[in-house]
N, C-alpha and C positions, 0 to 999 in steps of 0.2 A: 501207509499203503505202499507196497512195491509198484514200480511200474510195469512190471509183468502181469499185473492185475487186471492192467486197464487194454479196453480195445482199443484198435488202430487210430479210431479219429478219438477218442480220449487224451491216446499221448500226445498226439498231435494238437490238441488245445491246449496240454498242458508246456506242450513245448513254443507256442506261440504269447503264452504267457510268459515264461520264464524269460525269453529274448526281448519282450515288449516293456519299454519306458511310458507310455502315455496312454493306460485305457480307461477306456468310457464303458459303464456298463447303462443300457437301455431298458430298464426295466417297466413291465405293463401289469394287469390285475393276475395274471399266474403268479407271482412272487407272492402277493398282496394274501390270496386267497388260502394258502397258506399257514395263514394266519386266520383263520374264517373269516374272513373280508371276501363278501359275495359280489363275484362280478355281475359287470351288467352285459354285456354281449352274450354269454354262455349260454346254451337251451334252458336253464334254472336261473337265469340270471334278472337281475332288476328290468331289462327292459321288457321281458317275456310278463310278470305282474304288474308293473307301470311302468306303459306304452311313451318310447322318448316323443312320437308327437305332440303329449299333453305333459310329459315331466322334464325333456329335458331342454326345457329352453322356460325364459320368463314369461312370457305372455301365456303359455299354457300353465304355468305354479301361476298367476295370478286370477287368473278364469277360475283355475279348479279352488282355489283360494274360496271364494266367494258362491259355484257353485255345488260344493261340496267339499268343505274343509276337514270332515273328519278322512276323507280320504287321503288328501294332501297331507296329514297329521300322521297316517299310515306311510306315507312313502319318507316322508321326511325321519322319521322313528328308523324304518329301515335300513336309511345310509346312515345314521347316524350312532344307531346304537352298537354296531359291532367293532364302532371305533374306541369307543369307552372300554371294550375287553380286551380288545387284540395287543400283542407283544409280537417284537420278529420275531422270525423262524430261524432255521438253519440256513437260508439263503440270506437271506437279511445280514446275518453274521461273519458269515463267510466270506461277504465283500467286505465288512469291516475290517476282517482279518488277510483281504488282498491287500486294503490303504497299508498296511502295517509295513510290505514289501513295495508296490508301486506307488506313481502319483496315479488316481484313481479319483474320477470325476463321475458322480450318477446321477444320469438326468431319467426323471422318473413321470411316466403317464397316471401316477398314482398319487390321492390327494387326503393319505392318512397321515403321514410322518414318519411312518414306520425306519425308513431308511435312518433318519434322525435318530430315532430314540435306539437304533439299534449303535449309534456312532461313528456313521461316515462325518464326515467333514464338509466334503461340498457336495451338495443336492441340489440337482437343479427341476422344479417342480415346473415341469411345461405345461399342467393343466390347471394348475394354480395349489392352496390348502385348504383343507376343508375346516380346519382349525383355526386359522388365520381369519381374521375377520375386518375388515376395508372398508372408509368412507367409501362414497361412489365418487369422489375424486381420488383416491388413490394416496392419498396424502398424508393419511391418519391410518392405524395400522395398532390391532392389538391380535393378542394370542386367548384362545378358548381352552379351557386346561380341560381336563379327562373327567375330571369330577364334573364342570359344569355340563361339558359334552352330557354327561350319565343323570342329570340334574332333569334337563331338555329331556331324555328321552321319557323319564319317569312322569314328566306332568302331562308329554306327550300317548303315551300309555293311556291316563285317564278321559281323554278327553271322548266323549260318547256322543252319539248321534241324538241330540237335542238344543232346544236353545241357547243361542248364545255361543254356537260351537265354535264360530269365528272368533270372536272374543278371544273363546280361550286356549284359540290356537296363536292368534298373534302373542299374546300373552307368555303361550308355553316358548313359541321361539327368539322371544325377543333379543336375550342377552346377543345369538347369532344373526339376526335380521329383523329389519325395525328403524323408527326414528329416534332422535333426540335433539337435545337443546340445541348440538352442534350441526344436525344431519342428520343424513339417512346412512344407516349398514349394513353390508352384506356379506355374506361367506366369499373369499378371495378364491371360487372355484370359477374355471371356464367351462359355461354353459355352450350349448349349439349357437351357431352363428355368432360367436363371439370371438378374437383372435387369442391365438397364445401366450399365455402370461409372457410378461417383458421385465428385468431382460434377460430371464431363464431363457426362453426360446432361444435367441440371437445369441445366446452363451453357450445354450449346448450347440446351436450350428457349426459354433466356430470350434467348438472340441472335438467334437467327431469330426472335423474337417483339419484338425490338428494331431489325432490319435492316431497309434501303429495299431491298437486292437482293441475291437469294439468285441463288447460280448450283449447279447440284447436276450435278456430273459422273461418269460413266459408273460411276451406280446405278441398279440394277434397277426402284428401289422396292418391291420385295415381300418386304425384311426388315423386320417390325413390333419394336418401336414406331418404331426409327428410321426406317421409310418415312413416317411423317406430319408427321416435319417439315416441305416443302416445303407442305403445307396451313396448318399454320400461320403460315406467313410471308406466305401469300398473305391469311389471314384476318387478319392484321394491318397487312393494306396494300403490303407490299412485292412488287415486281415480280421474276417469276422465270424464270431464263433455263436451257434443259437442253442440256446438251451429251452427246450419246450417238451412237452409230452408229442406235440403233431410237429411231423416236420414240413419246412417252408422256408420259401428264402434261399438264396445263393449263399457262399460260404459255408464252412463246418458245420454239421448238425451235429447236438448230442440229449437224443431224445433222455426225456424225464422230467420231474418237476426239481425247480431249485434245491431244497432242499435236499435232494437227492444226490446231487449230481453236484451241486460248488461244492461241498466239502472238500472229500476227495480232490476233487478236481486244483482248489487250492495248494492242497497238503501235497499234492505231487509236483507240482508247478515249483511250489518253494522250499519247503520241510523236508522234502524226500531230501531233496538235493543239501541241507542241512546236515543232516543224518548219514551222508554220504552214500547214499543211494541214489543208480541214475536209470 
């Protein structure tokens, strides 16, 4: 792509990229979604079918557990099975393909992997994995592969409103949540009222307060604490670039969804200039 192609604040990102050694990209469920990874904020999103009152903190998944597990068996199927299909996108990618030119740090409000499987290198997961599976001391630590994720949802699928439906909902999520010989385990995800995963959190503090340009992609910003990173960055000098469909936020806006908009945005930044186009 020429950069006669691009509008005013386009070249303008891609020229804040080209000059920039240290960026952080901030990404939230617009990257995610993407990928059909259904947000939960959005007027279609999970909290508009199950209400975060009763899902998204533990003592409401433990209530609804008990009174009315096939529902809970419904919401749990929900987050869970679109992870078993989803592959990155074109946004996914395209940072892969910044690391290639910069050092490139993603600290993500997203608790698929996606960023992973598409091959960054450092990911920093501030809301924890939803793969990742955790004693409740923190200490013991295994990975849920795609198959069993797809396993979970399929016995979760069967389970019908009749006896025993508890049973065979502990049953269907156990490999994810559950005790054993050693303990109790749970999904390595941050629920309400819980603090940010550590030491993702305090890792990505110190990069966006160490980064010349942050770029924060298709986040609401109105998850706290993680929505104040991009203040931060800015209070430390670095320049930041937002890539969303709505615009918000100080710094460069360049309405659209990721996919849309990194490619290009990349290829101008470093490839044009390869290519000897400026």
């Amino acid at each position: 792509m020429n950069m006669d192609d691009f509008n005013q604040p386009q070249a303008q990102a891609a020229q804040w990229l080209r000059t920039s050694q240290r960026i952080v990209a901030f990404t939230g469920a617009g990257i995610s979604a993407e990928s059909g990874i259904p947000t939960f904020r959005d007027s279609d999103g999970f909290w508009r079918e199950f209400p975060p009152e009763q899902f998204a903190h533990w003592r409401g998944l433990i209530r609804t557990a008990f009174t009315n597990p096939v529902r809970l068996a419904a919401f749990v199927r929900a987050v869970i099975e679109p992870l078993s299909v989803a592959r990155p996108n074109d946004g996914h990618l395209a940072l892969r393909k910044l690391e290639q030119h910069r050092k490139l740090i993603v600290v993500t409000q997203n608790i698929d992997g996606l960023h992973q499987t598409a091959g960054n290198g450092c990911v920093l997961e501030v809301h924890g994995s939803l793969s990742e599976i955790t004693s409740l001391s923190g200490k013991r630590r295994r990975i849920l592969t795609t198959a069993q994720i797809a396993h979970i949802t399929r016995r979760l699928h069967r389970i019908q409103r009749r006896p025993f439906a508890l049973s065979r909902l502990l049953l269907a999520i156990r490999p994810m949540l559950g005790a054993g010989l050693r303990g109790m385990w749970r999904p390595n995800v941050v629920l309400f009222g819980e603090g940010l995963a550590e030491p993702a959190w305090s890792n990505a503090v110190t990069a966006v307060e160490n980064c010349d340009c942050l770029l924060t992609i298709g986040t609401s910003g109105l998850v706290y604490p993680a929505a104040m990173l991009p203040a931060k960055a800015e209070a430390s000098g670095a320049k930041v670039i937002h890539i969303d469909p709505t615009e918000g936020g100080t710094g460069l806006w360049l309405r659209g969804n990721a996919g849309a908009v990194l490619p290009p945005l990349i290829h101008a930044a470093f490839e044009a200039d390869i290519n000897g186009v400026n």
